[in-house]
Backbone bond lengths (Angstrom), bond angles and torsions (degrees), N, CA, C in turn:
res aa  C-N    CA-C-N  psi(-1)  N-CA   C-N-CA  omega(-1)  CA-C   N-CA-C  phi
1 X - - - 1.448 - - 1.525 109.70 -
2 X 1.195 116.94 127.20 1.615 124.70 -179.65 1.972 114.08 -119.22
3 X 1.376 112.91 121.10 1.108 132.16 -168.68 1.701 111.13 -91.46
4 X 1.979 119.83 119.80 1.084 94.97 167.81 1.687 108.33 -139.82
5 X 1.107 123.48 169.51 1.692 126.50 -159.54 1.451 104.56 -118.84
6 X 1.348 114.57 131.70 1.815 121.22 176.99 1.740 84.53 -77.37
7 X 1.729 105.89 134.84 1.217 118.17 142.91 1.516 126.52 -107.26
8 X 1.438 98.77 138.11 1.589 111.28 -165.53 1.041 98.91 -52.78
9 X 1.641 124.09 118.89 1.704 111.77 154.47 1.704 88.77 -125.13
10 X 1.438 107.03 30.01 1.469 95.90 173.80 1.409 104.37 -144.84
11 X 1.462 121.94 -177.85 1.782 119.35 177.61 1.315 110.77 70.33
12 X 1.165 104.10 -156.98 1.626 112.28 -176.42 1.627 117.68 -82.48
13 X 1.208 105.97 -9.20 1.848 97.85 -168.75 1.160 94.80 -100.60
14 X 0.979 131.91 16.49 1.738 144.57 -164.12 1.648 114.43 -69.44
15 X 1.063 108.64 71.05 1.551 113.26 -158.09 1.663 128.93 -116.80
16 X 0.982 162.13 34.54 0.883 138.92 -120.23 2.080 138.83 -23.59
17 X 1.128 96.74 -13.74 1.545 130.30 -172.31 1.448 100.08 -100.77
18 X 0.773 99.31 -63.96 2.089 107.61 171.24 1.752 95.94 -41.92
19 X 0.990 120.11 -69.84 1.434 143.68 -160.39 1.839 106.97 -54.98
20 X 1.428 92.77 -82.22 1.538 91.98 161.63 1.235 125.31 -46.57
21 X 1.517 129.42 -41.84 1.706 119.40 -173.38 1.231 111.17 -59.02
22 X 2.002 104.85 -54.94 1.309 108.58 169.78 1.358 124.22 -19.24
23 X 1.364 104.10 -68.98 1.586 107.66 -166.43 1.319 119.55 -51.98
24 X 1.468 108.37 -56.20 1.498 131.18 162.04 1.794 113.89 -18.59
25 X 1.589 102.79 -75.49 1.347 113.66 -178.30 1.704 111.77 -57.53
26 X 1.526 125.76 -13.91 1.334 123.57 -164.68 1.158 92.33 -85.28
27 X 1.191 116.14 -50.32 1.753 129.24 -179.38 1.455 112.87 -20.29
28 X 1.842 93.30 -63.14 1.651 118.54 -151.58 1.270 82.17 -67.52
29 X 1.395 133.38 -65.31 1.414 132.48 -166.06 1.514 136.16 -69.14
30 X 1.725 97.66 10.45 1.103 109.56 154.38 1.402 118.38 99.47
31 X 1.570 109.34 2.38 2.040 106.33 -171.52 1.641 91.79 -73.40
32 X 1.095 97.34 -174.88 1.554 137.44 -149.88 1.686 97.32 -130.92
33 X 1.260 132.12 8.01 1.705 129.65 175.08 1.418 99.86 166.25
34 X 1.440 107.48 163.07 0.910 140.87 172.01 1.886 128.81 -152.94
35 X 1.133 96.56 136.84 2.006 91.69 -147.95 1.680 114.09 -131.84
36 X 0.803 138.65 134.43 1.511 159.55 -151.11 1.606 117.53 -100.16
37 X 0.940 137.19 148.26 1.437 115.42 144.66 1.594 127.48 -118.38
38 X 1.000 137.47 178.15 1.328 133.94 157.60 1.439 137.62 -152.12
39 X 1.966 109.56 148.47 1.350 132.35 -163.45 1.383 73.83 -163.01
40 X 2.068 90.39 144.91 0.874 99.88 -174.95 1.798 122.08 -123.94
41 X 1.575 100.48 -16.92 1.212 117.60 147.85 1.686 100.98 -134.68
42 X 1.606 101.43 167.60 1.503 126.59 -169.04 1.176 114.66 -96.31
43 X 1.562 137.20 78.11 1.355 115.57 -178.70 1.537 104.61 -45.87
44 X 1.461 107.13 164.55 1.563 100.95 159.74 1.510 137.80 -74.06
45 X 1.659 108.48 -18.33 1.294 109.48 -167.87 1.691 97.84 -88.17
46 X 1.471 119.77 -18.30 1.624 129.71 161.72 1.703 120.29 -73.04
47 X 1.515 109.01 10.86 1.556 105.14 177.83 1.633 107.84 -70.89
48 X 0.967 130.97 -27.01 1.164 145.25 -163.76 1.933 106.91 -82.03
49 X 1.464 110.24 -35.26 1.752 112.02 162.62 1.006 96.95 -73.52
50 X 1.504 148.76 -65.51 1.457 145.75 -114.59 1.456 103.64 -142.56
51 X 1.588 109.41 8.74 2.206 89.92 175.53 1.861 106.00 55.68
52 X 1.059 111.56 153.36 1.720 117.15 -177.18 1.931 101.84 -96.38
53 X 1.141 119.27 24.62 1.612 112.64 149.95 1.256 90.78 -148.95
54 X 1.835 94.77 154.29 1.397 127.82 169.80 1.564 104.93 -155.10
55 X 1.223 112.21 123.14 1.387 148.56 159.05 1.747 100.48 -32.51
56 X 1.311 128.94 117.78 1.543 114.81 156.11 1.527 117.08 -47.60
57 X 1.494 128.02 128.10 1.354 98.55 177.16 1.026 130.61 -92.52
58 X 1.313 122.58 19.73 1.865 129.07 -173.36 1.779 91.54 -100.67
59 X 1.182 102.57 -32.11 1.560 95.27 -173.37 1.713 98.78 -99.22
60 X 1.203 149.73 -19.43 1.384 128.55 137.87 1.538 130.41 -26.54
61 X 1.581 86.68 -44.34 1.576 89.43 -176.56 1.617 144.84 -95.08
62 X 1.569 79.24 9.00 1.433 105.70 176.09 1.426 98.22 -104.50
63 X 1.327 128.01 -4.44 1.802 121.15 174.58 1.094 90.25 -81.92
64 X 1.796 123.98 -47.58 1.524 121.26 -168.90 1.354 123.54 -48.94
65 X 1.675 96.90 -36.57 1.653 115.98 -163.82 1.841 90.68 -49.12
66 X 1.884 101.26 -66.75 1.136 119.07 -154.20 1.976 100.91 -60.28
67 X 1.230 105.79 -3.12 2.144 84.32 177.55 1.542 90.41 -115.42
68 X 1.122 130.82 6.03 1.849 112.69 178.83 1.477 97.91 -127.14
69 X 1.577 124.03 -161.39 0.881 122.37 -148.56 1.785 106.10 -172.88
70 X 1.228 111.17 -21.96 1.217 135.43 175.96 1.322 127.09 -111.77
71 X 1.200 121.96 -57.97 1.319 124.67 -147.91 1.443 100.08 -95.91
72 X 1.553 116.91 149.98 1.219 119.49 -169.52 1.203 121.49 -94.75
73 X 1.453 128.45 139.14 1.594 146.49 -175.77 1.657 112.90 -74.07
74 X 1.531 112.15 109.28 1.382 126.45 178.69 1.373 115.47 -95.46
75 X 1.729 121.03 161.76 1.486 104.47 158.02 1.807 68.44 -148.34
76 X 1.456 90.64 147.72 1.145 117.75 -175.74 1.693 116.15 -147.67
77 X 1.724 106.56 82.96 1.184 118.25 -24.41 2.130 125.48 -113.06
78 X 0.723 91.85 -165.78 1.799 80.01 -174.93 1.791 93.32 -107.37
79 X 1.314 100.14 139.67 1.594 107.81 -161.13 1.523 98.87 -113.54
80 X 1.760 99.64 99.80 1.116 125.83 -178.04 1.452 132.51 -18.88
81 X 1.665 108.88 -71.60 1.391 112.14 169.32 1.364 122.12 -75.85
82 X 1.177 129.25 11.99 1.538 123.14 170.44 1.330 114.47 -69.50
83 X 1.438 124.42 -3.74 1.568 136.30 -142.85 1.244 88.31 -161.41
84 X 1.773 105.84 136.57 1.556 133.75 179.24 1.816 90.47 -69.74
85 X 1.297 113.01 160.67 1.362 110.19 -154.50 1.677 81.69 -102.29
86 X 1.186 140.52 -52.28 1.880 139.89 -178.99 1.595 75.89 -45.20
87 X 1.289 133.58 -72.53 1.567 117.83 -145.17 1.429 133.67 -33.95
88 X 1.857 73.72 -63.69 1.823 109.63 177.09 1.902 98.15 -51.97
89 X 1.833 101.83 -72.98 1.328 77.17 179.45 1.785 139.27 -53.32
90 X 1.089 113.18 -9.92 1.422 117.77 177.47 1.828 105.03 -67.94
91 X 1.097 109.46 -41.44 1.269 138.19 -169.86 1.798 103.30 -55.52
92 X 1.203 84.10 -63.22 2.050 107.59 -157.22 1.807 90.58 -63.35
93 X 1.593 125.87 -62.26 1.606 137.42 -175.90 1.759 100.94 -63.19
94 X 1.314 127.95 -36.31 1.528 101.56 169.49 1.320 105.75 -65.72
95 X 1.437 127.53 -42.19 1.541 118.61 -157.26 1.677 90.77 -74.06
96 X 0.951 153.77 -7.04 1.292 143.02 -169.94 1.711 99.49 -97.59
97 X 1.333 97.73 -53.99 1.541 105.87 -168.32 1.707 107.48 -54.28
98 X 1.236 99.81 -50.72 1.709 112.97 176.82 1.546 109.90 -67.41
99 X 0.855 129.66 1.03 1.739 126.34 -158.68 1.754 104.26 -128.35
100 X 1.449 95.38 -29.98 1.749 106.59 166.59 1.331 99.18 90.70
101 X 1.437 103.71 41.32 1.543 101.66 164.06 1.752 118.53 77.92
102 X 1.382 115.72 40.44 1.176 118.22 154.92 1.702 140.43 -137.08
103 X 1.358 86.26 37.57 1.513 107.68 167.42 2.205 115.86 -55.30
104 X 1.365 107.72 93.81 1.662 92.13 157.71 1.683 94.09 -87.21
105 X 1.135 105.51 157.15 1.870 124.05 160.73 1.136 120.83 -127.32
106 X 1.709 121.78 85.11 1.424 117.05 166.48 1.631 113.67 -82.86
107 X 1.039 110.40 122.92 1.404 132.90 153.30 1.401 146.58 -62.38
108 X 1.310 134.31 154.04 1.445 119.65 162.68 1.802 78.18 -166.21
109 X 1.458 85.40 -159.64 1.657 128.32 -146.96 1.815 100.21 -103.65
110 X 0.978 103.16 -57.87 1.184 137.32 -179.81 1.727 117.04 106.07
111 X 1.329 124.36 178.64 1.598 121.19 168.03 1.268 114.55 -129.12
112 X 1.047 151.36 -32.02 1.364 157.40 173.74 1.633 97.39 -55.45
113 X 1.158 92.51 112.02 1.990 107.07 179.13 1.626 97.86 -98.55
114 X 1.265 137.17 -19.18 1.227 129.00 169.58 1.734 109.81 -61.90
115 X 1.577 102.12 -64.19 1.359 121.07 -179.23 1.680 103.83 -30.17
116 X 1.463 122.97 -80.48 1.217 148.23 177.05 1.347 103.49 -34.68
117 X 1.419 126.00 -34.37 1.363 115.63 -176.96 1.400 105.93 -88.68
118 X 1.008 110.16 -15.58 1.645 112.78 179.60 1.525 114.14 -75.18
119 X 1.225 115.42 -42.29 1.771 124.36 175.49 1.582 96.61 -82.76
120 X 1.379 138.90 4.92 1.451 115.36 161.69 1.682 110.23 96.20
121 X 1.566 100.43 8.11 1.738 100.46 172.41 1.209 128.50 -107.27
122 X 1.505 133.74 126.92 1.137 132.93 -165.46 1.716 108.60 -75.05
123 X 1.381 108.00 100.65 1.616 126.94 -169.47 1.853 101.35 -47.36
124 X 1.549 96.31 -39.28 1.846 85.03 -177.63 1.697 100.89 -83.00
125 X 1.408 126.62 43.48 1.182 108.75 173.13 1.934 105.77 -151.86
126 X 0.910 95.96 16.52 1.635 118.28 175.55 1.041 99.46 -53.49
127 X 1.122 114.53 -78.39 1.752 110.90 -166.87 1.678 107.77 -32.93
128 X 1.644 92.54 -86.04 1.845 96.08 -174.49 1.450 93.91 -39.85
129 X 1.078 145.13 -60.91 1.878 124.69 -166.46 1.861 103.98 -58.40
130 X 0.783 137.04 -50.03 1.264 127.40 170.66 1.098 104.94 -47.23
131 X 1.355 142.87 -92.31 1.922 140.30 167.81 1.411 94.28 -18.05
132 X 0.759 154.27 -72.95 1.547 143.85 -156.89 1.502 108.72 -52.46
133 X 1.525 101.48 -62.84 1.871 121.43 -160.82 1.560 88.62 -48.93
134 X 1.486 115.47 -71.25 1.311 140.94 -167.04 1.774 102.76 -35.96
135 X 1.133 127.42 -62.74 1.195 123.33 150.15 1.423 158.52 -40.53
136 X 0.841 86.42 -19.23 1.945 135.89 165.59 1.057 100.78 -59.82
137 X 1.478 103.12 -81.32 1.643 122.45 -168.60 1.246 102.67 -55.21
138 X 1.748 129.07 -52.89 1.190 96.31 -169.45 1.517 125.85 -100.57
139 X 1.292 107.73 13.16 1.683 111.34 133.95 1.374 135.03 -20.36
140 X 1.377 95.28 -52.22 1.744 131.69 -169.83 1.292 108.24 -69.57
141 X 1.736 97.94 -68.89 1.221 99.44 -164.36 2.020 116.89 -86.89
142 X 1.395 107.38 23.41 1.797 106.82 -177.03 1.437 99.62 -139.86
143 X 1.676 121.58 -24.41 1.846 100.75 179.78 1.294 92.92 -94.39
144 X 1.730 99.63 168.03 0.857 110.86 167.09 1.450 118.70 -98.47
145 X 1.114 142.08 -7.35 1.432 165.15 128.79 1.466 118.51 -71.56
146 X 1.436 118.22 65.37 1.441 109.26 -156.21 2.045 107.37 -80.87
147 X 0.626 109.60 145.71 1.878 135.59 178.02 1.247 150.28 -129.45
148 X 1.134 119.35 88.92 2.231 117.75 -155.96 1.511 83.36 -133.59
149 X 1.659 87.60 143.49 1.591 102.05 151.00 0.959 116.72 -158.22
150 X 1.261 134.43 104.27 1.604 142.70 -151.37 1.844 97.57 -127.97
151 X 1.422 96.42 -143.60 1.769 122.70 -155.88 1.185 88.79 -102.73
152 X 1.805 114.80 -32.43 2.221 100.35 -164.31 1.466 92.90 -146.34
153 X 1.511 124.28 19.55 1.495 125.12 177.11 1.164 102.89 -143.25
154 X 1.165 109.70 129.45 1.430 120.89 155.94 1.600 124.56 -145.02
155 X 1.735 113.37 134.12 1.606 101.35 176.87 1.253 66.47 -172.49
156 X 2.212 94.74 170.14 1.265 112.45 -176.32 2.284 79.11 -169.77
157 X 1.345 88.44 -179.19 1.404 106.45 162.21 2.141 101.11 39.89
158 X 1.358 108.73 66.09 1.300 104.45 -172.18 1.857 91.66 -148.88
159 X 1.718 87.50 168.01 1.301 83.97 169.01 1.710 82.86 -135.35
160 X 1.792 100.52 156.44 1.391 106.42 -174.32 1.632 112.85 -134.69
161 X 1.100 128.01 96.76 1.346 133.77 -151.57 1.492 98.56 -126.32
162 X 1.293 119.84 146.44 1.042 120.96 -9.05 1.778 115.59 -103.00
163 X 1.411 122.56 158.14 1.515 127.51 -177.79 1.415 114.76 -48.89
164 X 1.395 139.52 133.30 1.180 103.12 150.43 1.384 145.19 -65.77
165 X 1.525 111.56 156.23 2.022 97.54 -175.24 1.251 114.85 -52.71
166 X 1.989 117.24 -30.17 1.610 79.73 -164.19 1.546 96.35 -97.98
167 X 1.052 109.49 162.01 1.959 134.95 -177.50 1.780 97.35 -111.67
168 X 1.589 116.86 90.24 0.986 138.09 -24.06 1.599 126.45 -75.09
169 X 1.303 122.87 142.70 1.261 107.36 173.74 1.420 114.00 -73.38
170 X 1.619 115.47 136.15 1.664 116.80 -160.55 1.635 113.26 -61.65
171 X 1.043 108.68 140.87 1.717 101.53 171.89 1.524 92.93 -106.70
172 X 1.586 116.78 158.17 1.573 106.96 157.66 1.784 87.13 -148.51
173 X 1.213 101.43 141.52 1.448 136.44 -174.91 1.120 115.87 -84.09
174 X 1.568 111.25 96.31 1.640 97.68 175.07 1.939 121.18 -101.30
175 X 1.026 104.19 -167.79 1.645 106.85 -171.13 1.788 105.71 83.05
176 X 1.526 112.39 174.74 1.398 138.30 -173.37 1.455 111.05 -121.80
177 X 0.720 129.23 -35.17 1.670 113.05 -173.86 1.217 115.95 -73.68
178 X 1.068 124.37 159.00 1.568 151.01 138.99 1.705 90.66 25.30
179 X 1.354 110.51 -96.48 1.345 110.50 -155.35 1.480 94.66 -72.70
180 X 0.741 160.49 -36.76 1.610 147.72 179.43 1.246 95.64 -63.40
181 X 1.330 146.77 -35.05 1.549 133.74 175.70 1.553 100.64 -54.15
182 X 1.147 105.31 -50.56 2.157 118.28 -146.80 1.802 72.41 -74.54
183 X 1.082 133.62 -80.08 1.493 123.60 -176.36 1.454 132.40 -8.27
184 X 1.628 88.89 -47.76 1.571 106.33 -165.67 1.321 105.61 -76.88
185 X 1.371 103.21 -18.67 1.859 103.91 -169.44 1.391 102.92 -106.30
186 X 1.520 110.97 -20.86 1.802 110.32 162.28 1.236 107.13 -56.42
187 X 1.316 120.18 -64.27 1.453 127.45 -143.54 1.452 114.91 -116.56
188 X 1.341 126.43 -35.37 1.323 131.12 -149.65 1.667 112.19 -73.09
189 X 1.309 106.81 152.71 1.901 85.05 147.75 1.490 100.74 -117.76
190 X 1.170 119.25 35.75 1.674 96.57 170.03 2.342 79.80 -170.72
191 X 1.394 101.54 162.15 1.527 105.06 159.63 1.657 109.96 -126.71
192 X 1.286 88.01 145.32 1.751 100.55 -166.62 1.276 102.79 -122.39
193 X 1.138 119.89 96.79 1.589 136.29 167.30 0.855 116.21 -87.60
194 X 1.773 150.14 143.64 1.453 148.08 127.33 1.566 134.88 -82.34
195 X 0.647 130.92 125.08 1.553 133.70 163.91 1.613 112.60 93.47
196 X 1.367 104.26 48.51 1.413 107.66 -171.74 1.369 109.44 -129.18
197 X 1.176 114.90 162.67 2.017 125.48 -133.26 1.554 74.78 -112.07
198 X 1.226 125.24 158.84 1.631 143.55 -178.86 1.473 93.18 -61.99
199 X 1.384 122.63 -62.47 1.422 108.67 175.52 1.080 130.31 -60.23
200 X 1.285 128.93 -37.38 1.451 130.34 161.83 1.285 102.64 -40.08
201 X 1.762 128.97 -67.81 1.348 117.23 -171.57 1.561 126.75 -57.00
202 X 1.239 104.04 -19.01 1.293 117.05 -166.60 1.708 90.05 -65.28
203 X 1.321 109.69 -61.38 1.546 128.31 -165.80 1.325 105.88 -45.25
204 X 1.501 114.27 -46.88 1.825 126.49 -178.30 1.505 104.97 -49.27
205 X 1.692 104.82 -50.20 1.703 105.21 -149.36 1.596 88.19 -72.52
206 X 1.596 114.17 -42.54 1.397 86.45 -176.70 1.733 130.89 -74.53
207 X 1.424 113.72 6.79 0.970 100.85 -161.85 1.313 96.87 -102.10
208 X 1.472 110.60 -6.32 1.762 118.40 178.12 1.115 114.25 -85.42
209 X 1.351 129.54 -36.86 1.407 143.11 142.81 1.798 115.63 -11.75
210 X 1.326 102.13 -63.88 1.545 132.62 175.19 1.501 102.17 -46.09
211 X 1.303 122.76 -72.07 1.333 143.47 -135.33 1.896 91.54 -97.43
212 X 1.499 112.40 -28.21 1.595 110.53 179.44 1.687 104.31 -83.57
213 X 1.340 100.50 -49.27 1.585 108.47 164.97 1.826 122.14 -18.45
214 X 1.318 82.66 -59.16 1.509 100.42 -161.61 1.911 110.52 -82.48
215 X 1.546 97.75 -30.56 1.621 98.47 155.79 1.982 133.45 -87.90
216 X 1.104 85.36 6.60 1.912 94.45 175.21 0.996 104.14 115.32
217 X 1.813 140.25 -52.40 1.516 168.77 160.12 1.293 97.92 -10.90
218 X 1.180 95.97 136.35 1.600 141.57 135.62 1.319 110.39 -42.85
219 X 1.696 106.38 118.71 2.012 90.68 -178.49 2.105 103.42 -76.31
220 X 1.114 90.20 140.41 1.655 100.19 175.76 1.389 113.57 -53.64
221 X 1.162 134.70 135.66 1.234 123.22 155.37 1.667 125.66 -31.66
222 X 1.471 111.35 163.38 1.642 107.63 170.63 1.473 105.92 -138.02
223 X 1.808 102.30 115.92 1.330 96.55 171.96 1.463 117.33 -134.20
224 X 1.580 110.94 143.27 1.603 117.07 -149.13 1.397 98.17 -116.29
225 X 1.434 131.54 86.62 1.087 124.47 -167.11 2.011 110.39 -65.77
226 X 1.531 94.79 -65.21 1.434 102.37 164.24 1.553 125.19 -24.43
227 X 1.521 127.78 -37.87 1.756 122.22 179.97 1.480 87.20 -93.60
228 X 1.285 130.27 2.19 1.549 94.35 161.45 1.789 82.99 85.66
229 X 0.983 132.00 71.59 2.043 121.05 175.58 1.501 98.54 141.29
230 X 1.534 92.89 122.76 1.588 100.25 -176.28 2.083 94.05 -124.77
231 X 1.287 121.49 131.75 1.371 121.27 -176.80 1.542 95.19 -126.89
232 X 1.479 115.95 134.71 1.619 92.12 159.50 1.345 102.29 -93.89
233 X 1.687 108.82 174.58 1.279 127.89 177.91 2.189 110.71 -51.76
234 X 1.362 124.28 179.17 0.949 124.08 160.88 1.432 126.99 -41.60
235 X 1.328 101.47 143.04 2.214 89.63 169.90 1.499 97.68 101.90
236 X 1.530 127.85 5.30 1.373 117.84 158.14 1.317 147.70 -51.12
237 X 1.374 99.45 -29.94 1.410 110.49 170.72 1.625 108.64 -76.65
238 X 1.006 107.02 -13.15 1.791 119.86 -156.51 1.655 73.30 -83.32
239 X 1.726 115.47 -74.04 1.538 116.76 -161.96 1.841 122.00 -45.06
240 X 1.549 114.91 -3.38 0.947 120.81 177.64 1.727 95.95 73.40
241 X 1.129 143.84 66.22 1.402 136.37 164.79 1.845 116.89 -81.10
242 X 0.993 89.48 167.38 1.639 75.25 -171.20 2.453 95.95 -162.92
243 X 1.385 74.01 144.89 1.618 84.80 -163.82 1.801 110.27 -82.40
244 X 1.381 107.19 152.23 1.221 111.03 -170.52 1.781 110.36 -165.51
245 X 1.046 124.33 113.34 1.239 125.56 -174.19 1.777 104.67 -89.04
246 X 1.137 97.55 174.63 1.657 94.63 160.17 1.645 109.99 -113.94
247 X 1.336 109.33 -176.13 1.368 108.47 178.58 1.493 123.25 -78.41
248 X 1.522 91.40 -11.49 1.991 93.30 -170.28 1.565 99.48 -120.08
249 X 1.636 129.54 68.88 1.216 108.83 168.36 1.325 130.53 -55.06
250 X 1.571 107.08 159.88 1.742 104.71 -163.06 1.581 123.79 96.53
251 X 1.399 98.14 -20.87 1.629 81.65 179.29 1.619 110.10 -122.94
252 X 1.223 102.44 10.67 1.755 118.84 166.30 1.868 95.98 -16.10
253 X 1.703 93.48 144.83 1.499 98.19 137.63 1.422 106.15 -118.08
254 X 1.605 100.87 -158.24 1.571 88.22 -153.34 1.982 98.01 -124.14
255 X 1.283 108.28 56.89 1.641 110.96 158.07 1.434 120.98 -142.89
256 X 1.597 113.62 121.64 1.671 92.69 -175.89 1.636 87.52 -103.88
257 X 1.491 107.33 -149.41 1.640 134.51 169.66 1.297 111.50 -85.13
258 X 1.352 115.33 138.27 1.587 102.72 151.46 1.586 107.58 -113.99
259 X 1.167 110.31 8.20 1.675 108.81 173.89 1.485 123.72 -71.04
260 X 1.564 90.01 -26.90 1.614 127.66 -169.24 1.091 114.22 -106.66
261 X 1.604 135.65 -33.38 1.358 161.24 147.24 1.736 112.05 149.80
262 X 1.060 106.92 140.66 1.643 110.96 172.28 1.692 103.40 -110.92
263 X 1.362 103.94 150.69 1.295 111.28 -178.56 1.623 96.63 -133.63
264 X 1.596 103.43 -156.67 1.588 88.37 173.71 1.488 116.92 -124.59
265 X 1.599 115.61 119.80 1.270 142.53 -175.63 1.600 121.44 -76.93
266 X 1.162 113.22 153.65 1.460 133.04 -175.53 1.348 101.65 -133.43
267 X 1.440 110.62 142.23 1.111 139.85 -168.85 1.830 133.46 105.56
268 X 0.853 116.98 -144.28 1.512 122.95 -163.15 1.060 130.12 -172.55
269 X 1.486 131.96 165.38 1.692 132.50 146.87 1.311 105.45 157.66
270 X 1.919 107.42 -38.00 1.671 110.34 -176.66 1.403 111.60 -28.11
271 X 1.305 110.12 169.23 0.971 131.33 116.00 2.109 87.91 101.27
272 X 0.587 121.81 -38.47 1.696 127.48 174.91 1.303 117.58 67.38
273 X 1.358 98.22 50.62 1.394 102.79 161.01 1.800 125.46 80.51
274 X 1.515 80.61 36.95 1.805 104.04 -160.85 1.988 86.18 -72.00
275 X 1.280 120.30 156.12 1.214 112.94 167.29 1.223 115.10 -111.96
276 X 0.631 159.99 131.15 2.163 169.44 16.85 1.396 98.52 173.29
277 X 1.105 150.44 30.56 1.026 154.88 -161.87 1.454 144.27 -145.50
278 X 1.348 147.38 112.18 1.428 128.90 -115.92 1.803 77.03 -94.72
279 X 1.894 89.82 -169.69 1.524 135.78 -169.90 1.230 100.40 -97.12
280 X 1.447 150.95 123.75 1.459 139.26 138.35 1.364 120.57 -25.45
């Protein structure tokens, strides 16, 4: 079992000092992650989810990288199309490369249609730009001659340095609907849902099961930081998981690994206050 803690880069504790200690103290006490969220501007009628500052979280987590040494770097989740897809990926493989290889990357779509209209993205087209970006990236980050040409990416004739360490670097899929399922079983190694009822999850794993089935895949793990209980899908014993407490029970947050193994966790914080409602 692996334990991990949301650090505030949002709300009121939103500090740089808050932020760093956090991380620091998670270290000492032994979790297994530490995880981010992201928005990138505040509508106003959204001050009330997200507090009026938020921390970038790729660049939070490269302050984190630089004061720990262990513990692994989350975003829970980083909202795909807000970010040119070369960028992000340029972004996501330094923080891995520099950090020694402990980049997780949860993803989504995003939901805030105000937000999205503000950075210049067409909200009914998130999804396909997420499937696109996501593909992009890992263009980027596995050829060595990398090459895309899609609907909102295009490059060829480049060199893209540097790789990230891990081969693959983990994706985990957040949101509930439909296309965040088919995602999770395209792409993911783990699905990251919030705010979902035991039956609801129950319903996901099998329906990811279904949908991995039918593409060759391994069903992804499922982990629900928000209920406080992270399970992966079937085939655990198969993934070799393996148990591990921390030193300070009780103050868990609530995301482990499934690259590494997920078991089932207690606690909270992800996700910042997303309301009940999936990812495109």
């Amino acid at each position: 079992m692996r334990f991990g803690v949301w650090l505030p880069n949002c709300r009121h504790l939103a500090t740089p000092e808050t932020i760093r200690g956090a991380a620091v103290r998670a270290e000492a006490l032994g979790y297994d992650s530490v995880w981010v969220s992201d928005h990138v501007v505040v509508p106003r009628a959204n001050v009330a989810n997200f507090g009026t500052t938020i921390f970038d979280p790729l660049i939070t987590l490269a302050v984190v990288a630089g004061a720990t040494s262990r513990v692994r770097l989350g975003t829970t989740v980083l909202i795909v199309p807000y970010r040119q897809a070369v960028v992000t990926a340029k972004m996501v493989s330094s923080l891995d490369a520099l950090s020694g290889g402990r980049v997780i990357l949860g993803v989504g779509a995003g939901w805030v249609a105000a937000e999205s209209a503000m950075l210049g993205v067409p909200f009914a087209e998130r999804g396909p730009m997420t499937d696109e970006y996501l593909r992009a990236m890992q263009e980027l980050w596995t050829s060595p001659s990398p090459s895309f040409s899609g609907k909102y990416v295009h490059f060829h004739d480049l060199h893209f340095e540097p790789k990230p360490v891990q081969r693959p670097l983990p994706l985990w899929v957040g949101g509930h609907g439909k296309a965040s399922l088919r995602r999770a079983a395209e792409l993911g190694a783990a699905w990251h849902p919030i705010n979902r009822s035991p039956d609801e999850l129950r319903a996901g794993v099998a329906e990811l099961a279904r949908l991995s089935h039918a593409r060759g895949r391994a069903t992804p793990a499922c982990v629900d930081p928000a209920q406080r209980r992270a399970r992966p899908a079937r085939g655990r014993e198969r993934a070799g998981v393996r148990a591990r407490r921390p030193r300070d029970r009780g103050r868990a947050g609530g995301s482990g690994g499934p690259d590494r193994g997920a078991g089932r966790v207690r606690g909270g914080g992800a996700g910042a206050g997303a309301p009940r409602r999936g990812r495109a």
